[in-house]
Each structure stands twice: as structure tokens, then as C-alpha cells.
LODRENBA-257006 format. One line per field, with one value per atom (N, C-alpha, C): x, y, z; atom name; residue in three letters. Coordinates in steps of 0.2 Angstrom, whole numbers, plus 5000, padded with zeros to 4 digits. Layout:
xx X	...
yy Y	...
zz Z	...
a CA	...
r ALA	...
END
This chain:
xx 5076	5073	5066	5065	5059	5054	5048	5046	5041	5040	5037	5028	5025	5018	5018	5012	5013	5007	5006	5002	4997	4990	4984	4982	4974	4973	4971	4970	4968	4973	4979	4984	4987	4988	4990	4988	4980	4978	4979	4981	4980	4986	4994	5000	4997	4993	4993	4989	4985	4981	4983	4986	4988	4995	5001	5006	5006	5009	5014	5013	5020	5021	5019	5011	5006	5007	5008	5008	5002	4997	4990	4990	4996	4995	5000	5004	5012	5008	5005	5002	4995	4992	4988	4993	4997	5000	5004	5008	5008	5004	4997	4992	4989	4990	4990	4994	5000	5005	5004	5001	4996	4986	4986	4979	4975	4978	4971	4970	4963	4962	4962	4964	4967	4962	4956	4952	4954	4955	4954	4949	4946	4939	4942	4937	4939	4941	4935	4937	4944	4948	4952	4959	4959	4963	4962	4957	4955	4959	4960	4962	4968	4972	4979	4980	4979	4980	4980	4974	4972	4981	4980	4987	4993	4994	5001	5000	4995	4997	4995	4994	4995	5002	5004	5009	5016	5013	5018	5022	5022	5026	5025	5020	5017	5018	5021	5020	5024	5030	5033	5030	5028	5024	5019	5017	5010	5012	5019	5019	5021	5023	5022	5015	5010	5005	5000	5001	4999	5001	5007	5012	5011	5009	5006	5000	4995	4991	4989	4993	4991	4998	5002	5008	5005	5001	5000	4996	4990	4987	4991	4998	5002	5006	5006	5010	5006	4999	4995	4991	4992	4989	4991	4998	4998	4995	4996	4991	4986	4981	4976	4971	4966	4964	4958	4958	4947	4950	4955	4954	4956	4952	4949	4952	4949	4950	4951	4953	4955	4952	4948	4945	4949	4951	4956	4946	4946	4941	4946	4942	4943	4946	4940	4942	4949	4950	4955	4963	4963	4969	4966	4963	4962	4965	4963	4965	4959	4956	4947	4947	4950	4945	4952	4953	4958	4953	4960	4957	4951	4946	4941	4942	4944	4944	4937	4940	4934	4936	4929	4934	4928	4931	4930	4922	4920	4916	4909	4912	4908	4900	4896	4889	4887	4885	4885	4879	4879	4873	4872	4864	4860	4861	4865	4865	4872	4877	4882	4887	4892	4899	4904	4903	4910	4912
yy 5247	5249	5251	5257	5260	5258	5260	5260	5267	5268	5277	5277	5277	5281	5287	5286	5293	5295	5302	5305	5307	5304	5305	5313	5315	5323	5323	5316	5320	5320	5317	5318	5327	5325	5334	5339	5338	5346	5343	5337	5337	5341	5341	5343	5351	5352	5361	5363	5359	5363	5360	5354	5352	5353	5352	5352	5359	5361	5367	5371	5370	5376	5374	5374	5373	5377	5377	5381	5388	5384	5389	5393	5389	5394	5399	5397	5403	5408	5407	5412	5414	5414	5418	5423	5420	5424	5429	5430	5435	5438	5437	5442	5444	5442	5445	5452	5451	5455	5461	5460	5468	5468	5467	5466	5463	5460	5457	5448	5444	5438	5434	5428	5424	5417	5416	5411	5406	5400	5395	5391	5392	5386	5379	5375	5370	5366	5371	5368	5371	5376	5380	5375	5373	5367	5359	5360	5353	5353	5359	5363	5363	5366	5363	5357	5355	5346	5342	5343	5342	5344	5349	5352	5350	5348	5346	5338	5335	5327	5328	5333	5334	5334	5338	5340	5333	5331	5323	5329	5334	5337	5335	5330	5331	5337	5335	5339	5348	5344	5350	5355	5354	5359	5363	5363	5365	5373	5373	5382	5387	5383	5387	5388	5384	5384	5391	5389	5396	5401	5401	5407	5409	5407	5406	5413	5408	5412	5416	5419	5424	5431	5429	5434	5441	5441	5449	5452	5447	5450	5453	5448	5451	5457	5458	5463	5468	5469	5475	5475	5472	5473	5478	5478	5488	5494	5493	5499	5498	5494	5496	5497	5500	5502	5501	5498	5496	5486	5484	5476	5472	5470	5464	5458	5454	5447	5446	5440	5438	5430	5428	5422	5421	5415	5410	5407	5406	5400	5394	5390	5385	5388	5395	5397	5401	5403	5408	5400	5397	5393	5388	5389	5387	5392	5398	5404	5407	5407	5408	5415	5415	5424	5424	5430	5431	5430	5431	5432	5435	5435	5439	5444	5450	5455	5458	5456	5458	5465	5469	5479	5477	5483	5483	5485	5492	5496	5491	5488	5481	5481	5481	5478	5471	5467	5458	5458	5454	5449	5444	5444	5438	5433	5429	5420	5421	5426	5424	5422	5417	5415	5420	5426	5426	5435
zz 5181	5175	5176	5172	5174	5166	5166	5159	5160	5156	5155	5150	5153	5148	5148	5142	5141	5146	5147	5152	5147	5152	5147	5149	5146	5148	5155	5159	5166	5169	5167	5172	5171	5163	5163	5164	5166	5170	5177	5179	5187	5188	5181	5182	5183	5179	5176	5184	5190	5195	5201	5202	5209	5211	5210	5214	5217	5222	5224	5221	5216	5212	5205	5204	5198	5193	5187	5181	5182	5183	5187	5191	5196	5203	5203	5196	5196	5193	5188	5183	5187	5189	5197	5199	5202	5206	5202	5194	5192	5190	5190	5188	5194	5198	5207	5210	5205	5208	5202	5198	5195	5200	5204	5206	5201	5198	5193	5194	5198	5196	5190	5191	5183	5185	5180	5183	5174	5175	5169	5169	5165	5167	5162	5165	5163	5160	5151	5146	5142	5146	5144	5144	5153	5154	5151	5147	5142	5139	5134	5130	5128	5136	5135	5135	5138	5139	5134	5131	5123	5118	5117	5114	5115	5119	5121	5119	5120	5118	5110	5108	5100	5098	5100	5100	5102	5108	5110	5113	5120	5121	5129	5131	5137	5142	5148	5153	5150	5146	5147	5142	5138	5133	5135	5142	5147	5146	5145	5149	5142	5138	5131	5128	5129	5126	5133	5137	5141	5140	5141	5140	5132	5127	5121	5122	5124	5127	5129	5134	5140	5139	5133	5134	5131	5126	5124	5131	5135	5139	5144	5147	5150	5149	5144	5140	5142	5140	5140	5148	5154	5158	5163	5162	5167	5163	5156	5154	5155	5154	5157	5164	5164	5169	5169	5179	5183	5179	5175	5174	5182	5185	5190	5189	5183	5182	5175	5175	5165	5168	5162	5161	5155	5156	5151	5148	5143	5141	5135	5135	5127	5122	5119	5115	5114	5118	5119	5118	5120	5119	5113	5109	5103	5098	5101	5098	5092	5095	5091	5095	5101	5104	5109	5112	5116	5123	5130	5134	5136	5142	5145	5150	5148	5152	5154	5163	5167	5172	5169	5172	5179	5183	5190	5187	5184	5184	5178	5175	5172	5175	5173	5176	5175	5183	5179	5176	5176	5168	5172	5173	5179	5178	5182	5180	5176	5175	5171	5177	5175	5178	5179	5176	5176	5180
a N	CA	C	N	CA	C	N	CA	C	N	CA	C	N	CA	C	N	CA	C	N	CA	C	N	CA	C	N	CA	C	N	CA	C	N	CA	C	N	CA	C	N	CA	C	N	CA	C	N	CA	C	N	CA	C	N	CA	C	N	CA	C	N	CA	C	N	CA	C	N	CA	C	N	CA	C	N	CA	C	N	CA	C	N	CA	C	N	CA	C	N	CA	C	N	CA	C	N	CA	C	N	CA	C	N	CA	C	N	CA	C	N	CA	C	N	CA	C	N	CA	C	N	CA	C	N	CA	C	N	CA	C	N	CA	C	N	CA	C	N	CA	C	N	CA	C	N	CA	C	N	CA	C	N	CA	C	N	CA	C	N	CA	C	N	CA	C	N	CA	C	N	CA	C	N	CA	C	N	CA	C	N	CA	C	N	CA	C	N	CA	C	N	CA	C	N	CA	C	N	CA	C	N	CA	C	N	CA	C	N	CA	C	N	CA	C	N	CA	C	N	CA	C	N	CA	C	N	CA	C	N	CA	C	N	CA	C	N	CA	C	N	CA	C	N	CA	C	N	CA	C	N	CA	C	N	CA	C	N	CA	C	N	CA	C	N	CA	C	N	CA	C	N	CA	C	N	CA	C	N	CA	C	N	CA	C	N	CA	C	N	CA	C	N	CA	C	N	CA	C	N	CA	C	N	CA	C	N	CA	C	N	CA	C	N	CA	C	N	CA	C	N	CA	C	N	CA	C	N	CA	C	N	CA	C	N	CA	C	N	CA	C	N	CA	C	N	CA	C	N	CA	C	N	CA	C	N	CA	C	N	CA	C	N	CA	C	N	CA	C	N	CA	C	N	CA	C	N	CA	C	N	CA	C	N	CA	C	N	CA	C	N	CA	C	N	CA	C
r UNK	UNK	UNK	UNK	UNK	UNK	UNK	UNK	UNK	UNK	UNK	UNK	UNK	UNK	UNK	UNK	UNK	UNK	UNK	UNK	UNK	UNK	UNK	UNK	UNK	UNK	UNK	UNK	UNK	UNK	UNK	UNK	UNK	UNK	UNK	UNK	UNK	UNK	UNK	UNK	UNK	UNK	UNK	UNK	UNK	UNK	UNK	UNK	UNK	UNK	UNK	UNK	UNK	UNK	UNK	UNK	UNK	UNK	UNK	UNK	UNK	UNK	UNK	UNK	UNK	UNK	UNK	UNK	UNK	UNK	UNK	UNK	UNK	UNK	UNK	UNK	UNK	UNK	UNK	UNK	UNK	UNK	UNK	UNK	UNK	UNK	UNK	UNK	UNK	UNK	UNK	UNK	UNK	UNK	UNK	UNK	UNK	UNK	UNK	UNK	UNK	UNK	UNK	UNK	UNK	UNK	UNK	UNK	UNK	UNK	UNK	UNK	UNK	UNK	UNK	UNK	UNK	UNK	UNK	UNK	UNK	UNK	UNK	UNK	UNK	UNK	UNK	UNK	UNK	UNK	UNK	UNK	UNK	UNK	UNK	UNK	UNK	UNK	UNK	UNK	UNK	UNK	UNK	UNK	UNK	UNK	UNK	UNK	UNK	UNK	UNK	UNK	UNK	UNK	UNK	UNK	UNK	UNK	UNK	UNK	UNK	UNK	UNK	UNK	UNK	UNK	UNK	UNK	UNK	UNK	UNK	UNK	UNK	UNK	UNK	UNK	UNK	UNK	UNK	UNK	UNK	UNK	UNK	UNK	UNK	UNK	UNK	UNK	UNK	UNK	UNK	UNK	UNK	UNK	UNK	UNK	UNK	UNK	UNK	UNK	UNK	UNK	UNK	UNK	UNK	UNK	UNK	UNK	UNK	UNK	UNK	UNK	UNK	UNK	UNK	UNK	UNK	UNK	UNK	UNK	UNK	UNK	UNK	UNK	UNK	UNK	UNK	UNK	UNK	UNK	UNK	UNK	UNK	UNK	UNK	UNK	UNK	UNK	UNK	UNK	UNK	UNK	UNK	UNK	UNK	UNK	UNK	UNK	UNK	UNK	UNK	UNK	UNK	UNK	UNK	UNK	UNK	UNK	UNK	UNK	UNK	UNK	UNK	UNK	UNK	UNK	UNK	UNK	UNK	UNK	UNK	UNK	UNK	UNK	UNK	UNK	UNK	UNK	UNK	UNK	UNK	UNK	UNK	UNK	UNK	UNK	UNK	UNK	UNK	UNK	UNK	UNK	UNK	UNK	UNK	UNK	UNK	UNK	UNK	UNK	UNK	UNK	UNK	UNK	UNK	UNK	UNK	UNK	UNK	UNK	UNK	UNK	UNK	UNK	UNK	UNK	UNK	UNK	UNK	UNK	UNK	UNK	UNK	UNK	UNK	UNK	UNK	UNK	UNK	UNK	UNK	UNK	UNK	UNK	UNK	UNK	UNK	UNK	UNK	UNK	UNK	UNK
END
């Protein structure tokens, strides 16, 4: 006999960035396979984490609330053209602002991350 807890927020970003085959590192690697970098900062994967224990969907809810997220981008990234990187923020899986389209021909901004 086993007994089961529920999984708090650190455990479900450590689901969403550490195993193998990380929900993170799948979706890198499809946005790889159009040349484009996929970075989530932190408060992104807060975010999800956050959501899913709303939710009470734990581990498994992680890839609908991404895939939530990231599907129009995905949709629209072979048409467009010079996109580099997508920054996932907070915002964006709260659903306040879409991803951050980063273009190749872009000028940086001194002291910006991204």
C-alpha cells in the first residue's frame, strides 16, 4: 500500500525542467526544429505550476497549460521570418500578453535579458 501527496510547485517545475524527456526540453526541441530558441524564465514555470495545482490536475495538466500557451505561436512560426527565440514570460501563461518574439535583425537593449 502506497499513499500519494499531492505535488507542491517545486516539485512540478522540477517535472516541467529535469527528467529526460522534460516537457521543456520536448518543446525546445520543437521550436529547434524550425531554428527558433524556446527560453521559459522562471516566473513562467511558476506559472505553470501555479495553474495546475489550481486546477488539482498536478503533473498531468503541465502540457495543456503550455501547449495552451505556445499553440497560436507554433501555428504562426514558419510563416514567419529573421524569429531567433520565443520567450515564454508569467505573463504570457497567465494570458495577459502573448509570447516574446525575438527577430534575428532585432537591435539589443543595454542590460536587457532577453
Amino acid at each position: 500500500v502506497a499513499t500519494l501527496e499531492e505535488l507542491d510547485e517545486l516539485a512540478l517545475i522540477q517535472i516541467l525542467k529535469e527528467p529526460k524527456n522534460a516537457l521543456l526540453k520536448q518543446y525546445q526541441k520543437m521550436f529547434g526544429m524550425e531554428g527558433v530558441d524556446l527560453e521559459m524564465r522562471e516566473g513562467a514555470l511558476r506559472a505553470v505550476a501555479k495553474k495546475a495545482l489550481e486546477r488539482k490536475t498536478g503533473a498531468r495538466g503541465l502540457r495543456s497549460i503550455i501547449e495552451h500557451t505556445l499553440l497560436d505561436t507554433m501555428f504562426d512560426l514558419p510563416s514567419l521570418e529573421n524569429v531567433v527565440k520565443v520567450v515564454v514570460d508569467e505573463n504570457a501563461i497567465t494570458g495577459d500578453a502573448r509570447p516574446i518574439l525575438i527577430y534575428a535583425d532585432q537591435p539589443k537593449v543595454a542590460g536587457s535579458t532577453l
